[in-house]
Every structure is written in structure tokens, then in C-alpha cells.
N, C-alpha and C positions, 0 to 999 in steps of 0.2 A: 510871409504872413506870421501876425500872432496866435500861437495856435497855445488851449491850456487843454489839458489833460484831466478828466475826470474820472475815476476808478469805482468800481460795487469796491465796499472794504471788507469782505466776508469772503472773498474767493481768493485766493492764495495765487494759481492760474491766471487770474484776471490781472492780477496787480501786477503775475511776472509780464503780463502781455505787455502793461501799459508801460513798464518799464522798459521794452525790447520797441515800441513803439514811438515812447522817448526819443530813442536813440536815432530812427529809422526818421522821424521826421526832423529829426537836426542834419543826419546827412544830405536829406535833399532841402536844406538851405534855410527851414523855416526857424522862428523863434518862437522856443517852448516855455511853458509853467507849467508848474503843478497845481493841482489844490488842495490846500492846505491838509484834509484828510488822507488823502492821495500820497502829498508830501511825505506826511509823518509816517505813512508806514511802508514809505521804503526809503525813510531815514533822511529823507532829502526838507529842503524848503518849502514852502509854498504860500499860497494866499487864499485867503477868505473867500467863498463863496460871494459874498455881499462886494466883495472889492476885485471880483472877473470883470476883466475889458480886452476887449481883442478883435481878433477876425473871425475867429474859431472857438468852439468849446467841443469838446472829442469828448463823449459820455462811451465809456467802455462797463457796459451792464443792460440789465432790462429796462421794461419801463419805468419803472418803478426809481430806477437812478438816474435818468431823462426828466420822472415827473419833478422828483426832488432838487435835482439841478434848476429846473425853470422854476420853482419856488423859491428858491435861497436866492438866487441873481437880482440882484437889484437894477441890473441893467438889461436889459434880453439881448443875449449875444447869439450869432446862427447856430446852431447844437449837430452835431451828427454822432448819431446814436451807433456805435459799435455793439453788436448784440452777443450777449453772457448771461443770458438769463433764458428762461423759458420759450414765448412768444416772441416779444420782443417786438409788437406792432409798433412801437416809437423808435425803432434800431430801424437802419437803411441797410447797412451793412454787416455782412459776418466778418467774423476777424481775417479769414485768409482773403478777402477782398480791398480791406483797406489799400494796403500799399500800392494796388491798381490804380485806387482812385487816386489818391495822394500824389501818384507820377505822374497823372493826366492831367491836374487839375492844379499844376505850379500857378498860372497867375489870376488862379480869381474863380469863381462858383456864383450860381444863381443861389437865388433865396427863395423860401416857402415858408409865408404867414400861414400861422395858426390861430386862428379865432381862440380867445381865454375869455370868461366869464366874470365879470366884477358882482359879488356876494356885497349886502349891506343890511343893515336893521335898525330901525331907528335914528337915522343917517351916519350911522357909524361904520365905517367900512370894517368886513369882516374878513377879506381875501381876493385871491382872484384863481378860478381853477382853470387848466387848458384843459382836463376831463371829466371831472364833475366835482361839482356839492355832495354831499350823503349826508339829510335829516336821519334823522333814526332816534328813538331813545333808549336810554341807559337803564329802562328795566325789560325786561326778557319776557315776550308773549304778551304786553299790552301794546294798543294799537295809539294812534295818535289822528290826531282828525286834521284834515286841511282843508285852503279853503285854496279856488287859485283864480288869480282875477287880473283880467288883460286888458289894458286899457278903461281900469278902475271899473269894469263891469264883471260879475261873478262868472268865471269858465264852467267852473267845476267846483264839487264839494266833495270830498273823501274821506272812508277812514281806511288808512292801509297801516304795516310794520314801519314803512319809511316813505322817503319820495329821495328818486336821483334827479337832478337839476343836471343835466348835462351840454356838452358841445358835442357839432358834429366830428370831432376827431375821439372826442370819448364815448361815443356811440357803438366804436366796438372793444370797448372795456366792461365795464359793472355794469352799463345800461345795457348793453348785446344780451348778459347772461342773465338779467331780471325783464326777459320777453324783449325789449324795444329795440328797432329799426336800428338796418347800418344806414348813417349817412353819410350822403357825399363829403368832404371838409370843405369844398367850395360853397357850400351852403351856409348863408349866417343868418343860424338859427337855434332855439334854445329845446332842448329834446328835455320833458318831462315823463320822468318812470313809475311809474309808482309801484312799492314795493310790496306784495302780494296784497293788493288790495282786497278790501270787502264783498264789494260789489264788483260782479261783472262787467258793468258796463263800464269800471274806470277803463281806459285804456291811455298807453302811453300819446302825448299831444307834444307836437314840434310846433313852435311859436317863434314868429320875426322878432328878428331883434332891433327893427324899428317901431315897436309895440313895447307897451313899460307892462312891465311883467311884475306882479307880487304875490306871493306866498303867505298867507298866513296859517297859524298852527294855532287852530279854535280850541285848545285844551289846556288843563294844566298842568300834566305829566311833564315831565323836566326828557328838555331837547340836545341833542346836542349837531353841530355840525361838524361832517367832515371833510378837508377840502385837499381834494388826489391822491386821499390815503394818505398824508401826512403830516397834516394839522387838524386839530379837534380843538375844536370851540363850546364850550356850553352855551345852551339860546336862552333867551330871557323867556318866563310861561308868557303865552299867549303873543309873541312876536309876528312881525312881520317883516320880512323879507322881501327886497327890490332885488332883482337880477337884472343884471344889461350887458350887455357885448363890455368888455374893459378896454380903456385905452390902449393899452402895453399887448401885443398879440406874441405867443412866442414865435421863434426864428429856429426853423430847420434850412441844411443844406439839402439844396434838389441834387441827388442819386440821379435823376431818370427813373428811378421806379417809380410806376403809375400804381395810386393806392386801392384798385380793381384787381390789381394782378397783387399788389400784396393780400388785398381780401379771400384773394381763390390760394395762394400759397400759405399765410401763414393762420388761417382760424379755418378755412373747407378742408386741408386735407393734413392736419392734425390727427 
């Protein structure tokens, strides 16, 4: 297999893993890369995020070096998340587990879609998240008003701090800790948070994604989007935003861990 190697670049430890991991997957036979960040700092070559092709992407960090990785790819390659970070609910494996899998798993691995979200405004594509959107704006203690309307007929009207725009795999990210539901990721469906809302009766709504979903932001306080914590967008005043399932879903490797028993291990007994 081609297998590339992804690294967190802030952990010293991590990068010696990825470089002892190197090693560990050329002895059993596969064919490695680095990427390009990965590369540079432990001296070696590598390749662009935008220009990963393979069998394999090995993310050695948290979520947050999973969500990053599936944003920079231009291509969605399967990902298995080696976990070096906190939680680590996008990590399948700890690091003393890998080389298990890796000896077991010489010729071939199942695959696991993950529903990603296509962001647009004005029919200008804005991104695509596998966790969420985050509206919010860029002054501190005003609120922003929304409107949210399903199938061209008005849902709801609010004014809250924010609104999370989520999938069921980001349901237990940002959207878990702003009140809303875990969901299943076999569910394809669009989980709206809203972020300490005004009124009590907002409550978070899960919406098909065979239903045209759009967002408007009835104000003219200046918006911004952000999409998995890694890209920030300013929105135009008084936009509106189409959300839909995206075509491109990311690609993890099936572990065998059932995402129930990662629910009860790694966020219930924290």
C-alpha cells in the first residue's frame, strides 16, 4: 500500500513517533510519504497536502490534525487517525495499537463514509465541513438574528450569539458542548445549534438532507464564517446561505470500533 504520513507539528514526541512509524511501515512492505510539513521538520521530503494520493493517509494528532488534513486534500483519501491529542474522537487508534493493526491489515481495510456539508452564499461556494459551519460575529456581546427556512418556507426565526450548522459526525464536537444531540454518523442529516439563544423556545433542529436548507442572517452586524476551526470567511451583511450534503464525503479506515462504545469511552468517562 501507499501509505503518507501526517504529523501535529507542535509536539516534538509526535513527530519522533511518526518518524519511528516511517520506519515500522516500510518494514512491513508498504510504500511511504511524508507531507510536506511532516517532511520539513524532520528534514526529509515531502508533498503537499493538495497533491496526497494513495491508499492511506496516517494523521498522527488530534482532531483538529484529521479536521485539517480533510480540508487541505484535494482528493479524499481513507485517513486513520492515530490519536496525540486530547480526545481525539476522529483518532481510531492510540499509538501503541497501531503496529497491531498495520500487521493484521497487509492486504486491504474496509472504508467508512463520512457525511461533509457543502457551505454556499449567493451561489458562491464557501467550503465544505465534515464538523461544522460556526456563524458568529466579530463584535463581542451583540447578537445576530437568523432566519432558517426548509424547503423555501420559514422554520424558525432567532436571535442568538451564533448558529453551529453541523453533521452527524460533528455532533459530538462544538455542537455536543453548545446543548445539541449526539448523533448517529449513519444519519444524513444537517444538526442546527444555536448558540445561546434569546429565546427559550429556540432549540437545536436536525434537518434531511434531501430538504434545501437556507440560512439567512436578517442584520447588518458583520458575519463571519468558520468552517472546522480552520478556515474563516467574512459573510456578506444580510446573506444567505444554502447548506446541502457535498458531494466529496471524507474517508476513514474501519478499526472495528463501533462509534457507541467510542461515545461511552472517550467523552462519558472523561
Amino acid at each position: 500500500m501507499r501509505i503518507i504520513l501526517v504529523s501535529r507539528l507542535d509536539d516534538a514526541e509526535a513527530l519522533r513517533y511518526a518518524a519511528s512509524l516511517d520506519r515500522e511501515l516500510k518494514d512491513l512492505g508498504h510504500e511511504v510519504a511524508l507531507e510536506e510539513g511532516t517532511a520539513r521538520h524532520l528534514m526529509r521530503e515531502g508533498i503537499p497536502f493538495e497533491e496526497i494520493d494513495g491508499d492511506m493517509v496516517v494523521v498522527v494528532g488530534g482532531d483538529g490534525s484529521v479536521l485539517l488534513t480533510v480540508q487541505r486534500m484535494r482528493k479524499q483519501v481513507p485517513i486513520l487517525g492515530i490519536n496525540w491529542g486530547e480526545v481525539g474522537f476522529l483518532t481510531d487508534l492510540e499509538p501503541g495499537e497501531a503496529g497491531d493493526f498495520f500487521a493484521a491489515n497487509l492486504n486491504g481495510f474496509e472504508v467508512e463514509q463520512r457525511m461533509r456539508i457543502s457551505l454556499s452564499a449567493g451561489g458562491r461556494p464557501l467550503g465544505d465541513a465534515l464538523n461544522e459551519g460556526l456563524i458568529v460575529t466579530d463584535r463581542p456581546a451583540k447578537m445576530l438574528r437568523f432566519g432558517v427556512y426548509v424547503d423555501r418556507t420559514l422554520a424558525e426565526r432567532f436571535r442568538a450569539d451564533g448558529l453551529l450548522v453541523s453533521t452527524p459526525t460533528g455532533s459530538t464536537a462544538y455542537a455536543m458542548s453548545a446543548g445539541g444531540p449526539i448523533v448517529d454518523p449513519q444519519i444524513e442529516g444537517i444538526l442546527l445549534v444555536p448558540l445561546a439563544p434569546y429565546m427559550l423556545s429556540s432549540r437545536p433542529h436536525i434537518i434531511s438532507t434531501r430538504r434545501r436548507l437556507e440560512i439567512t442572517l436578517e442584520t447588518e452586524k458583520p458575519a463571519h464564517l468558520v468552517i472546522d476551526g480552520q478556515t474563516t470567511l467574512e459573510l456578506p451583511k444580510e446573506a444567505t446561505l444554502t447548506v446541502k450534503k457535498s458531494d466529496q464525503p471524507a474517508l476513514f479506515v474501519n478499526t472495528g470500533k463501533q462509534f457507541f462504545e467510542k461515545v461511552n469511552r472517550k467523552l462519558r468517562n472523561l
